[in-house]
Legacy VTK file of the C-alpha trace (Angstrom):
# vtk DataFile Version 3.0
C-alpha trace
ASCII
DATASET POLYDATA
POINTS 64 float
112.133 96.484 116.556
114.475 99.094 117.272
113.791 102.307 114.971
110.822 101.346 113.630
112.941 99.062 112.178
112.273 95.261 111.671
113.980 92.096 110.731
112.652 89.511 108.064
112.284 87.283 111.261
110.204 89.920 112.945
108.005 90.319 110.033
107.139 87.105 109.360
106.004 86.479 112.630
103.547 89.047 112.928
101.964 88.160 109.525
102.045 84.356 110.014
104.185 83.072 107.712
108.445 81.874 107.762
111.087 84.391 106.333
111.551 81.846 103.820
108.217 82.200 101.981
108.645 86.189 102.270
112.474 85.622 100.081
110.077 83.199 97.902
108.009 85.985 97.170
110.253 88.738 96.549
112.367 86.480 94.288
109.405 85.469 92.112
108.403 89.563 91.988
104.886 89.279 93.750
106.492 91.651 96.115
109.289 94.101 95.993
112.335 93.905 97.983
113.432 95.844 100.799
115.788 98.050 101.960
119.375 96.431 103.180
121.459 97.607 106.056
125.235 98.257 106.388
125.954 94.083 106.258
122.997 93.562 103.385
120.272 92.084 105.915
116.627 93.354 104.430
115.173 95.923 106.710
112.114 96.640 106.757
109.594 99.466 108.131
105.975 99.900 109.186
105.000 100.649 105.618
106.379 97.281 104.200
104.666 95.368 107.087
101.470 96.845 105.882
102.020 95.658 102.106
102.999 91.987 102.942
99.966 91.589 105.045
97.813 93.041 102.296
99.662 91.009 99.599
99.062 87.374 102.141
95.500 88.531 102.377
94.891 88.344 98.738
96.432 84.634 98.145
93.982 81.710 98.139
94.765 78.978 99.699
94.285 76.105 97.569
93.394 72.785 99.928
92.024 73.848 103.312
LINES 1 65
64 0 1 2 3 4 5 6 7 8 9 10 11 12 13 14 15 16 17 18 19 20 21 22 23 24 25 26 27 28 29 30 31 32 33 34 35 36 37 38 39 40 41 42 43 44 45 46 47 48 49 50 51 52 53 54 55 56 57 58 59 60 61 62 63
């Protein structure tokens, strides 16, 4: 985390869940998407951290 700064690799590991599921979600709109860097990789701060943990909080987990 240089910055403050995080990767969608970073992020996902610190809320449980793969970078792939946080793409899922911004693609279907359940979250919004984040800012992009100089080559178009999502950056993301301490702020967004904070929503996707409170948006995977909210989900029910149908099965377990």
């Amino acid at each position: 985390m240089a910055n403050g700064r995080m990767t969608i690799t970073d992020v996902a590991e610190r809320i449980g869940v793969t970078s792939k599921t946080i793409v899922r979600w911004e693609k279907s709109g359940k979250v919004s998407h984040p800012k992009r860097d100089w080559r178009g990789w999502r950056v993301y701060d301490k702020k967004d951290l904070t929503k996707l943990r409170d948006f995977k909080e909210t989900i029910i987990y149908i099965g377990e």
